[in-house]
Each structure stands twice: as C-alpha cells, then as structure tokens.
Z-matrix of the N, CA and C atoms (Angstrom, degrees):
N
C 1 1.443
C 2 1.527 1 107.63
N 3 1.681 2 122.71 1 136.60
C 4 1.122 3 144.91 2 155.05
C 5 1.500 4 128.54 3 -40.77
N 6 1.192 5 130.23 4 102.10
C 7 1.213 6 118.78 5 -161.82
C 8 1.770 7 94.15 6 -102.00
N 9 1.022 8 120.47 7 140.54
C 10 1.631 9 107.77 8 -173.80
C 11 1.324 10 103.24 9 -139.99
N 12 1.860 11 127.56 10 -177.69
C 13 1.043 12 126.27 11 -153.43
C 14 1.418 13 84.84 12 -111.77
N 15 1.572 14 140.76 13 -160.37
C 16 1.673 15 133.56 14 -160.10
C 17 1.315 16 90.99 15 -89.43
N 18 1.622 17 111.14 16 -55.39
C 19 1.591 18 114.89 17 -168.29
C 20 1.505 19 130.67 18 -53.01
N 21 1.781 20 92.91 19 -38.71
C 22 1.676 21 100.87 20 -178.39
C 23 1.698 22 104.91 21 -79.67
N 24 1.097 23 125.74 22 -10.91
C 25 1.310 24 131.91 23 -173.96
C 26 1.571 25 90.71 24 -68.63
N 27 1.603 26 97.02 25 -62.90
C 28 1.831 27 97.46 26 -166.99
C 29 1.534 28 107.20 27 -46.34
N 30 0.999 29 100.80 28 -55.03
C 31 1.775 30 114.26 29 -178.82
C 32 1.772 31 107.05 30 -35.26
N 33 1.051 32 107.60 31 -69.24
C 34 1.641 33 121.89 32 -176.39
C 35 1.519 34 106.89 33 -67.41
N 36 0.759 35 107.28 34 -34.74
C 37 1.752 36 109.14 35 171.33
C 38 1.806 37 101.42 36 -60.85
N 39 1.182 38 109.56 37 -46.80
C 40 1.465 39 126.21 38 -166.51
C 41 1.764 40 101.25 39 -57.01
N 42 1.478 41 98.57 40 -52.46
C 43 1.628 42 120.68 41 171.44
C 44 1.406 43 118.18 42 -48.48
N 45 1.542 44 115.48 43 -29.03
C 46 1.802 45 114.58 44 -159.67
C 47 1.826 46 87.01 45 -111.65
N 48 1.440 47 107.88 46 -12.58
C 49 1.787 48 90.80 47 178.63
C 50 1.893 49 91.98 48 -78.36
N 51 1.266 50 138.81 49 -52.83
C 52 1.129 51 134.10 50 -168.52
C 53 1.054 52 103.37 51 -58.29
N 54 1.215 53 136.98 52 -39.44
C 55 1.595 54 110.08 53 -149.44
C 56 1.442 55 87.67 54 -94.21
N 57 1.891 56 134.52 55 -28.10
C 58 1.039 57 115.26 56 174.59
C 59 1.768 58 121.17 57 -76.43
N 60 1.023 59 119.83 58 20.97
C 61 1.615 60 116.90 59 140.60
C 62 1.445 61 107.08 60 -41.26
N 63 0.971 62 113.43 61 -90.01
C 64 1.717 63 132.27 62 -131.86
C 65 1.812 64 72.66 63 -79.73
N 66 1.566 65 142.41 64 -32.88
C 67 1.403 66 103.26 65 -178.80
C 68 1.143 67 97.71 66 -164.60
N 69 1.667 68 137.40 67 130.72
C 70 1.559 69 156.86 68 156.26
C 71 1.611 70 86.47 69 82.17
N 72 1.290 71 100.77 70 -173.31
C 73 1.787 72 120.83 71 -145.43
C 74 1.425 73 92.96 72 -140.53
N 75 1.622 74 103.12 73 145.14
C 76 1.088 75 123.95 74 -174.57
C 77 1.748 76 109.29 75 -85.35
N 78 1.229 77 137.08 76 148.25
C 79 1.475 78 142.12 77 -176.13
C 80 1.151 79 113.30 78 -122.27
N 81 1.143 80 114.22 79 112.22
C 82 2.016 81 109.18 80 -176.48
C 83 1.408 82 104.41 81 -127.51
N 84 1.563 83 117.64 82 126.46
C 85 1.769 84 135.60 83 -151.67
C 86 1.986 85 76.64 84 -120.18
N 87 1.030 86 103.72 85 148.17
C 88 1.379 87 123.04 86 174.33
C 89 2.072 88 100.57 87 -126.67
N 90 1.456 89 126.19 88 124.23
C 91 1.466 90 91.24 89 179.82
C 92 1.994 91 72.03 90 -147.92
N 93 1.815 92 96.78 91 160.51
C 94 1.262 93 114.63 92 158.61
C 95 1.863 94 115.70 93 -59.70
N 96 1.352 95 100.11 94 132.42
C 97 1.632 96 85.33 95 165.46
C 98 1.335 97 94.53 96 -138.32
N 99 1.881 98 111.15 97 170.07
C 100 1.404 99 107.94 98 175.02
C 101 1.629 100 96.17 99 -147.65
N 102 1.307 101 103.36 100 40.69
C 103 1.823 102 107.08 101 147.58
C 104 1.843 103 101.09 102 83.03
N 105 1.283 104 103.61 103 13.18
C 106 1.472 105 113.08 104 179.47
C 107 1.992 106 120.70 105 -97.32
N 108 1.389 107 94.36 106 134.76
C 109 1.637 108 83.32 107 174.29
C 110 1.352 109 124.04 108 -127.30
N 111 2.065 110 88.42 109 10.60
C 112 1.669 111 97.46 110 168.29
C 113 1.471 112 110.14 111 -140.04
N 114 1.231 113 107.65 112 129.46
C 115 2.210 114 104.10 113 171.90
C 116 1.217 115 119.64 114 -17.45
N 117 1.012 116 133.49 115 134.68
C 118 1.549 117 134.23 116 137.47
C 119 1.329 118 117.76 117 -31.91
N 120 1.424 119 103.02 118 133.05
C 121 1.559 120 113.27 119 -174.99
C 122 2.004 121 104.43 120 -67.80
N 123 1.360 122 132.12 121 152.13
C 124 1.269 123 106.57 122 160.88
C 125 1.363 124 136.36 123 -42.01
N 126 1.691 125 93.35 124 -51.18
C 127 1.523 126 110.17 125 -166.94
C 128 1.648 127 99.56 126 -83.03
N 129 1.251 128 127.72 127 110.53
C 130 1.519 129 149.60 128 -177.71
C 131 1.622 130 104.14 129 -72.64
N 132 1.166 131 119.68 130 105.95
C 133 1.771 132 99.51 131 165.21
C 134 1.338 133 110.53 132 -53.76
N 135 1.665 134 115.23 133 -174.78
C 136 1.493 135 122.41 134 -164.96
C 137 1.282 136 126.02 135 -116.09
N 138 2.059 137 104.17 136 21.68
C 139 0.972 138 111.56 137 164.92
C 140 2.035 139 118.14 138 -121.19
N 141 1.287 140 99.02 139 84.21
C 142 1.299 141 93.00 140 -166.69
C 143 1.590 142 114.07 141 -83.76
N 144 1.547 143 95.38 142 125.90
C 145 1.657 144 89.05 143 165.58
C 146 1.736 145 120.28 144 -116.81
N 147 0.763 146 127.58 145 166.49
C 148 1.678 147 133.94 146 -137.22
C 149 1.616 148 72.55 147 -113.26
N 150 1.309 149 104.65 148 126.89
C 151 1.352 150 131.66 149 162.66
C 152 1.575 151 135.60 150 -44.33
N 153 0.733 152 162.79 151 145.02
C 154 2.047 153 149.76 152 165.80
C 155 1.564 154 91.03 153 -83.79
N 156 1.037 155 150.30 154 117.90
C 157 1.393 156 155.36 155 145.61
C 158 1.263 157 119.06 156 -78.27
N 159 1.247 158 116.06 157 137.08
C 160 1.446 159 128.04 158 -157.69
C 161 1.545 160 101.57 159 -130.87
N 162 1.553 161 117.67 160 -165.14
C 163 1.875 162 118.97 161 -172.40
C 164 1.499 163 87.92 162 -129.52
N 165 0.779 164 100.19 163 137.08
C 166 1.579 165 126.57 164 171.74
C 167 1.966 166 105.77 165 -97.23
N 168 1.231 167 140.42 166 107.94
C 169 1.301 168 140.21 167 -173.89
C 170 1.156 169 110.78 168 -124.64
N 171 2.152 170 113.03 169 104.78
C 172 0.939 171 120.64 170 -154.81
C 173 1.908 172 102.96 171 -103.71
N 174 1.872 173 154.21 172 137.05
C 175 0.518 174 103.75 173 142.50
C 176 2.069 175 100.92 174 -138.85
N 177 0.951 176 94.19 175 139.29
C 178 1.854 177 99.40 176 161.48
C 179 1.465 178 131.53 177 -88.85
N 180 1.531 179 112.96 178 152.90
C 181 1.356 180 113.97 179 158.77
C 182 1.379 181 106.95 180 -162.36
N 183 1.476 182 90.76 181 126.41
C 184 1.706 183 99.30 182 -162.87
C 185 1.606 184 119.97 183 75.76
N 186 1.613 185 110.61 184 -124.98
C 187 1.566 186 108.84 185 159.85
C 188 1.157 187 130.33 186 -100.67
N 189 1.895 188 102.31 187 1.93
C 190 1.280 189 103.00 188 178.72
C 191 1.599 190 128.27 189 -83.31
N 192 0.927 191 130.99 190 142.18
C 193 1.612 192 129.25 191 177.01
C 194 1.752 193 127.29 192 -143.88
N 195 1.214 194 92.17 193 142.76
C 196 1.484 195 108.29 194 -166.25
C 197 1.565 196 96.01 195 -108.66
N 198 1.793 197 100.34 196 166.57
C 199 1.385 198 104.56 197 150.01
C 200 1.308 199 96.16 198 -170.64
N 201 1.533 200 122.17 199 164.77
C 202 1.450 201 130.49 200 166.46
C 203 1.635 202 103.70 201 -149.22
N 204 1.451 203 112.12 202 139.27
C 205 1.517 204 141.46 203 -165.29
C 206 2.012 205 97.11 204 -93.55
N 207 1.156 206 97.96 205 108.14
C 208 1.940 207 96.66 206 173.66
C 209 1.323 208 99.80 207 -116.41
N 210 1.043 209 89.91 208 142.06
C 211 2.256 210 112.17 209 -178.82
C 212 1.374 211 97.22 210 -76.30
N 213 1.044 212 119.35 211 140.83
C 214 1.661 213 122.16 212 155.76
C 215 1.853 214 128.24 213 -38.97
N 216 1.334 215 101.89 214 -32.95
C 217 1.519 216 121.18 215 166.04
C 218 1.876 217 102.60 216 -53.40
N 219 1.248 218 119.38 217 -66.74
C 220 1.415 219 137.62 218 -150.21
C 221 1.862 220 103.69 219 -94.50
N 222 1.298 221 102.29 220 -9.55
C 223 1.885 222 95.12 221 170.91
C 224 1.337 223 127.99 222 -58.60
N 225 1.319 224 101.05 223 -47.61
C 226 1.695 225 105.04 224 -173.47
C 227 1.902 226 112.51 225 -63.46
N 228 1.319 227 105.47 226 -24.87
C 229 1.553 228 111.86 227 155.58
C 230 1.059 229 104.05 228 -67.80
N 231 1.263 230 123.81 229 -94.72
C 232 1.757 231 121.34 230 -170.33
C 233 1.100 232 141.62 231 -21.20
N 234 1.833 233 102.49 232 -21.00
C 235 1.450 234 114.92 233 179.99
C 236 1.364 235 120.49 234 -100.12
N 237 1.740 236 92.82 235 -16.91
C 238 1.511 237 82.40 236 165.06
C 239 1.604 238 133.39 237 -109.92
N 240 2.016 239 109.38 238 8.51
C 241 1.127 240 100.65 239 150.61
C 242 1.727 241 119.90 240 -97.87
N 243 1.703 242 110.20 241 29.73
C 244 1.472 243 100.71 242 -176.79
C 245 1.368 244 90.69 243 -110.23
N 246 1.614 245 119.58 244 -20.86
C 247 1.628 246 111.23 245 179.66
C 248 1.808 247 97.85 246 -80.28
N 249 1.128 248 133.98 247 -24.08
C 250 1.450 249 118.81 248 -169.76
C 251 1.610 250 87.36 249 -88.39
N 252 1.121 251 144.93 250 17.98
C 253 1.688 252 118.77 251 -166.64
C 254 1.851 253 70.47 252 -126.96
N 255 1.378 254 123.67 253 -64.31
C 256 1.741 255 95.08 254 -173.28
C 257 1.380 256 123.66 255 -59.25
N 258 1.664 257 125.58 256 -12.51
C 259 1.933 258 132.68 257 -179.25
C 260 1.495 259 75.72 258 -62.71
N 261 1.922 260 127.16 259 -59.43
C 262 1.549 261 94.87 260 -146.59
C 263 1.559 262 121.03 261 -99.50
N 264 1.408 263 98.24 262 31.25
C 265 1.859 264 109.59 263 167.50
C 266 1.212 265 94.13 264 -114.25
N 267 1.051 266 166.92 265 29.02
C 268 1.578 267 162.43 266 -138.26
C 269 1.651 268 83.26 267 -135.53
N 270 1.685 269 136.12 268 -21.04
C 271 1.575 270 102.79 269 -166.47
C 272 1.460 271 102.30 270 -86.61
N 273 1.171 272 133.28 271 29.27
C 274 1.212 273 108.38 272 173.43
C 275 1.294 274 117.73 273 -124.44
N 276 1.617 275 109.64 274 30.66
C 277 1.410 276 123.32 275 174.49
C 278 1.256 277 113.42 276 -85.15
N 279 1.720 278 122.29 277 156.18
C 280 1.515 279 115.91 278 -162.63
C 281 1.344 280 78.07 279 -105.12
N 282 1.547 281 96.97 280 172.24
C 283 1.395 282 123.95 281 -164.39
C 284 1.511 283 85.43 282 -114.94
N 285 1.499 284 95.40 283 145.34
C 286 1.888 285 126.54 284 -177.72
C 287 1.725 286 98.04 285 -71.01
N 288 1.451 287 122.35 286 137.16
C 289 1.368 288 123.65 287 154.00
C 290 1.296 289 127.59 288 -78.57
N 291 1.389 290 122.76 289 120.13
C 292 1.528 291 109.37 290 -169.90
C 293 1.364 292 114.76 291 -78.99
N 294 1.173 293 148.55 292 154.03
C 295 1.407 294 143.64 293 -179.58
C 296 1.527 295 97.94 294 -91.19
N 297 1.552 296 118.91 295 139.93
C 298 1.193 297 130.23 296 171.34
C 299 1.676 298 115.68 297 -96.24
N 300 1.553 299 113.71 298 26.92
C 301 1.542 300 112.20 299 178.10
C 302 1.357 301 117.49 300 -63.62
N 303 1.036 302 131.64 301 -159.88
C 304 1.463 303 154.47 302 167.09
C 305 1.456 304 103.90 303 -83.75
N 306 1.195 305 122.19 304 129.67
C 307 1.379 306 129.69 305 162.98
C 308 1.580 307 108.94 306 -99.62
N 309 1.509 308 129.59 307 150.35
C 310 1.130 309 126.36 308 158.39
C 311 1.548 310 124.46 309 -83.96
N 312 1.124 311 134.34 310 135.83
C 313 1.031 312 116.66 311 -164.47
C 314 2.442 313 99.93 312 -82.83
N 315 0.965 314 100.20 313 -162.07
C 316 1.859 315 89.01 314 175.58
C 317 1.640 316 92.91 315 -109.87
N 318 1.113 317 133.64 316 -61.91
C 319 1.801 318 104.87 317 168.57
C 320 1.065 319 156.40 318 -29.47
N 321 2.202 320 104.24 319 -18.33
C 322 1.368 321 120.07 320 157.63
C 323 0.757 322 98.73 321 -83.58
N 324 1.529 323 148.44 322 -47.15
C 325 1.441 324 139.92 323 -144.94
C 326 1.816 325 103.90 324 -87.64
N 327 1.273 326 109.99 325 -11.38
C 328 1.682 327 106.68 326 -177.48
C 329 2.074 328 90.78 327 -91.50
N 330 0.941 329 93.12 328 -20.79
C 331 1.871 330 94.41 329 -165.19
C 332 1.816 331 97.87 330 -54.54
C-alpha cells in the first residue's frame, strides 16, 4: 500500500474514480490511527500518556491501493476537499428503479 501526502491522495483518488467508470468501484475505509505499527503489550506500564490520534484514509480499486495519514490539526481541511472531490465523481452513479406495486396502506394492515 501507497502511503501518500493529503494532496496527491486527492489527486489519485480523483484517478481511481475515472478509471472506475468504464470498470469495478472504488472503496474508501476511513479508520482511527494513533501512529502505531505494533499492538499494545497487555501488561501497560504505569505511566500512561493519551496518544495524538490521527485518520488513517484508506482507498482501493482492484489491486491497486492508496492511503494518506491526516493529523487531527489538518482534518477539517481534508474533509472538505475529500467531500467536494467524491460530490464531483458521484455523476456517474445509476439511479435506483422504483417498483410500481401496491403498497398497503397501515389502516388496512391493522384491520
């Protein structure tokens, strides 16, 4: 996996919504991280200090995969050029068919 900087993430993210038009779907994992790349031992020493937790931003398509690490400082940016970069790949989603059955209404269905 790709570890990338915020911008090139957006960029390449930008890259895996196009090319997944024409084939398979892009997957984007959002997860807590706190700068660790091994478990916590059970036994805790007895000076605990509370971590800085950061976002871990996961996304795939196919075998390819990205990710980029955002500080808690730099999210409220990040989130809002990562929510305007998926609004403007969003047109090439199909639209749901509605079913034209019979509905019950809840006054027949209590009768």
């Amino acid at each position: 996996m790709v570890v990338l900087e915020n911008s090139a993430f957006l960029t390449a993210l930008t890259l895996m919504y196009q090319k997944a038009r024409l084939q398979g779907s892009v997957r984007v994992t959002l997860k807590r991280y706190d700068g660790r790349k091994k478990p916590i031992p059970r036994v805790e020493p007895s000076n605990k200090e509370e971590p800085e937790y950061s976002c871990i931003f996961r996304a795939t398509l196919g075998s390819k995969k990205i990710s980029t690490i955002v500080t808690a400082d730099l999210l409220s940016e990040f989130q809002t050029n990562f929510s305007s970069t998926i609004r403007s790949n969003m047109d090439g989603l199909k639209k749901q068919k509605k079913s034209k059955g019979k509905r019950k209404s809840k006054a027949m269905a209590t009768q």
